[in-house]
C-alpha positions in Angstrom: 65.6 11.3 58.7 67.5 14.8 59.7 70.9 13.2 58.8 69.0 12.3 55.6 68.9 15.6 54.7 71.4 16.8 55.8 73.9 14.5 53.8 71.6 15.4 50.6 72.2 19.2 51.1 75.9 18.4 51.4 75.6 16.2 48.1 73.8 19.3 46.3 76.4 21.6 47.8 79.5 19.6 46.7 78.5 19.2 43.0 77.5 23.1 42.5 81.0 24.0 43.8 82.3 21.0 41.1 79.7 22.1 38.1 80.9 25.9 38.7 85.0 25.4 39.5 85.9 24.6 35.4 83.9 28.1 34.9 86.1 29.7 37.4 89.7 28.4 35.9 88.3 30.2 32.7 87.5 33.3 33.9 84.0 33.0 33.7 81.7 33.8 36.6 78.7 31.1 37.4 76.0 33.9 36.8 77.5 34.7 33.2 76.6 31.8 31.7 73.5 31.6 29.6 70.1 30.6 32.0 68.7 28.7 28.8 69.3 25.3 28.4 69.5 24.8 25.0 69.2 20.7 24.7 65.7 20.4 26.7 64.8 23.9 25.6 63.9 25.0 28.7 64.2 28.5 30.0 65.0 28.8 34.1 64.6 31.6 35.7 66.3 35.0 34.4 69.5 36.3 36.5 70.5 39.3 34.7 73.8 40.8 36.1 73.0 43.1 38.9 76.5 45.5 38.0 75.2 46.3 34.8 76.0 50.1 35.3 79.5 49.2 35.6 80.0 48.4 32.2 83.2 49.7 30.3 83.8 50.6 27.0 87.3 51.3 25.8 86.3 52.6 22.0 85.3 55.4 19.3 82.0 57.4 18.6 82.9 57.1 15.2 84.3 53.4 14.7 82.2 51.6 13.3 82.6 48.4 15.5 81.9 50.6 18.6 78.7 51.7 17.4 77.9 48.5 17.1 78.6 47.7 20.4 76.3 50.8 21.5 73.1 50.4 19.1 72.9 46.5 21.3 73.4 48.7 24.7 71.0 51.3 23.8 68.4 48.4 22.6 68.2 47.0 25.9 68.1 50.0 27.6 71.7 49.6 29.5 74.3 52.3 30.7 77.6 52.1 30.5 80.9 54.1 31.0 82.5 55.3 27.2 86.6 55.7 27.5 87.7 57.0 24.8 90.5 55.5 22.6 90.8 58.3 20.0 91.9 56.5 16.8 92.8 59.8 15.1 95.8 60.4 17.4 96.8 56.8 17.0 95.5 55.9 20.9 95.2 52.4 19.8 99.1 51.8 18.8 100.1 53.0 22.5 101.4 50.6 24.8 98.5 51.5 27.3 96.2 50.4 25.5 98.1 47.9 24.0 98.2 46.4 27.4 94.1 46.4 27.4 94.1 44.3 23.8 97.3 43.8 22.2 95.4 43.3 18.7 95.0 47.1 18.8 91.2 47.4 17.8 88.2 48.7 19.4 86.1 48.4 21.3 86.9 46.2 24.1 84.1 45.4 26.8 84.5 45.0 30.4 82.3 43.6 32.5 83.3 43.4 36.5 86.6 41.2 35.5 85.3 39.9 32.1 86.9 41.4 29.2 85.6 40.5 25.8 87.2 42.2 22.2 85.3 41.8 18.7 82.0 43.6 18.3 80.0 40.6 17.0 80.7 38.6 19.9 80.4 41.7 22.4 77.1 42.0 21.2 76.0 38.4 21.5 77.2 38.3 25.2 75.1 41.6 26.0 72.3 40.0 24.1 72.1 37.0 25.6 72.6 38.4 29.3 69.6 40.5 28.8 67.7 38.3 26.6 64.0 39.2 28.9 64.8 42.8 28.6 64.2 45.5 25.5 64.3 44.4 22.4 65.1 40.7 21.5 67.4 40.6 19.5 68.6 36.8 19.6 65.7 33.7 19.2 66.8 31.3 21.3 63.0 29.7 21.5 62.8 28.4 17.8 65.2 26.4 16.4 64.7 27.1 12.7 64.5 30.6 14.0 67.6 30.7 15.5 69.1 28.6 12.8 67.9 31.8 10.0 69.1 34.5 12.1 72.3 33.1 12.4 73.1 32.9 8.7 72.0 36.0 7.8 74.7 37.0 11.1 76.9 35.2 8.9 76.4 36.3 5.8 76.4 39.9 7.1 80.1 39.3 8.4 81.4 37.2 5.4 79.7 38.7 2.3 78.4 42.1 3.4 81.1 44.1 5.8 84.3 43.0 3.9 82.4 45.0 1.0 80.9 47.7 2.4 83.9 48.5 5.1 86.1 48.8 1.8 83.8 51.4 0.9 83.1 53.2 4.1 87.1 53.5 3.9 87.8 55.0 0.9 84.7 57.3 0.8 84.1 58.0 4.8 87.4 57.4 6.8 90.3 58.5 4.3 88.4 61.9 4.3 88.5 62.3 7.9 92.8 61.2 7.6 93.1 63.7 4.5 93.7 60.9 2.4 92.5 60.7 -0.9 89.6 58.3 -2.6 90.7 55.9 -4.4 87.9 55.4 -7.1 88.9 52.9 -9.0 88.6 50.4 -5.5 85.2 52.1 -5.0 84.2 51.3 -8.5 85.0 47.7 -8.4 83.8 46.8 -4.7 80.1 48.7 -5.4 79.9 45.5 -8.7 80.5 43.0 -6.4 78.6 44.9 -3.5 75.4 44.8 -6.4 75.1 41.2 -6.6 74.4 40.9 -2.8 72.2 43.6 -2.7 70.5 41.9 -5.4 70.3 39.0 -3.1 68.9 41.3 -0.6 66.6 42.2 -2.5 65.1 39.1 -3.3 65.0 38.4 0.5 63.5 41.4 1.8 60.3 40.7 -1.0 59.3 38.4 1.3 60.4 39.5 4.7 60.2 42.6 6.4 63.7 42.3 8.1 66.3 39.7 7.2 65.8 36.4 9.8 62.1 37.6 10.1 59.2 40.2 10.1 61.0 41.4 13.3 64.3 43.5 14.1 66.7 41.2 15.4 70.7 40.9 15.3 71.1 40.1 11.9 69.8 43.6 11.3 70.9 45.6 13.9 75.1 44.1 12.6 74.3 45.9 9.2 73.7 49.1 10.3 77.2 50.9 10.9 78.4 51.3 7.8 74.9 52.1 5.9 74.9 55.0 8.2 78.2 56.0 6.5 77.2 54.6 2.9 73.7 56.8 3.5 76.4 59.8 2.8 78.3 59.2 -0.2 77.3 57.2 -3.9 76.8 54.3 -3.2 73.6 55.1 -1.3 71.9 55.0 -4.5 72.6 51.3 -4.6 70.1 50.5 -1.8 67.8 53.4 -2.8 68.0 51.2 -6.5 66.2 48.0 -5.0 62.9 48.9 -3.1 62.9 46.5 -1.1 66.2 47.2 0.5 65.6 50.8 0.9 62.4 50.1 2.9 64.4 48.5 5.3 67.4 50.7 5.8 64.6 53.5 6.1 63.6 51.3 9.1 66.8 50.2 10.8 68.3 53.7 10.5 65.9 55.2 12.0 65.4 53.1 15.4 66.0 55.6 18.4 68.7 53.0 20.0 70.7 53.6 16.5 70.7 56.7 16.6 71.5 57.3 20.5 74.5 55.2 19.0 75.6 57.8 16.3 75.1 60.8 18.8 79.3 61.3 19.3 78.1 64.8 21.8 75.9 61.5 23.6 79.2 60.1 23.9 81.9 62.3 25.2 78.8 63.3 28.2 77.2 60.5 29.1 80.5 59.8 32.3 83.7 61.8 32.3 86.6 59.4 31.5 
């Protein structure tokens, strides 16, 4: 009977280090992956990362992709260490950082040895890690839920942000560069940037946030550059459809959004 066992306990033993080895030639460590298992749809017991005051961000207090980042970090209630890559002074195009992502963008996300580039997919990652903590942002429980949420994600990245980065550009970021406005883009973005609002519109009649009557992701990805729309003309295009500017009063004003937009927040929270 004891050799029983123990030839069972080696068995076990044998195919965890098998099941976990493929993760490792990846670079992804056994406790980073997901605890939900998505075909049964069952949910085993949470193992958030223990080192989550050791996350890194390499990034801008005014990029717009970095605050992205931070509203996600600031939902759940995480710290982290801000290093600042000052895009200004052209940080980015410098071979040390170059080194750290050689696409040249921020932010990039380090985890332990895990590094991770593109907001969207930072903030999934951070999401799903801390999916029992602060504010759920991701539905992993519903199907049809998750299935909503993730096309408005995708309709925020495919038909929203091309638009509305054009025009945080021209009317935000050339200011800051002493570049002029070029009005005639501005003009022709904010009539294609109508019909989706008008869409928008529509949607938010009947729902209080876009994948439900709940904050989730799919909100939280709009938010950088309303913040810097909120501060030029094309504000009244949101203000236009009631609707819409019920619910970019709301999502601007969360606390975690604007602990994200505090730059002073930024350059104090560690010394880099």
């Amino acid at each position: 009977m004891g050799s029983s066992i123990l030839l069972v306990s080696f068995a076990l033993v044998v195919m965890m280090a098998i099941s976990y080895e493929p993760l490792q030639w990846m670079g992804v460590n056994a406790s980073d992956v997901p605890t939900t298992c998505y075909h049964c749809n069952q949910t085993f017991e949470s193992q958030e990362l223990a080192h989550k005051d050791d996350y890194k961000i390499y990034g801008y207090p005014y990029s717009t992709n970095t605050r992205r980042v931070l509203a996600v970090l600031h939902e759940k209630g995480l710290s982290y260490d801000p290093i600042t890559v000052d895009l200004k002074a052209g940080d980015q195009k410098k071979p040390r950082f170059l080194s750290i992502n050689p696409f040249g963008q921020v932010p990039v996300f380090l985890d332990g040895h895990l590094k991770l580039t593109e907001s969207r997919a930072i903030s999934e990652y951070i999401a799903t890690v801390h999916k029992s903590r602060g504010t759920q942002l991701l539905n992993y429980k519903s199907y049809k839920k998750m299935g909503t949420q993730r096309m408005w994600m995708a309709i925020e990245s495919f038909e929203f942000d091309p638009l509305t980065s054009i025009l945080t550009w021209e009317q935000s970021i050339k200011p800051m560069y002493g570049l002029k406005t070029d009005y005639k883009v501005v003009n022709e973005t904010e009539a294609k940037l109508e019909k989706v609002l008008d869409i928008y519109e529509e949607r938010l009649k009947k729902s209080s946030f876009l994948a439900s009557n709940s904050f989730t992701m799919a909100d939280l990805y709009h938010l950088p550059n309303i913040q810097y729309l909120m501060d030029t003309h094309t504000k009244r295009l949101f203000e236009n459809r009631p609707s819409v500017r019920r619910w970019v009063a709301e999502i601007i004003a969360r606390p975690a959004w604007k602990r994200a937009c505090d730059v002073k927040a930024w350059y104090h929270t560690k010394k880099n």
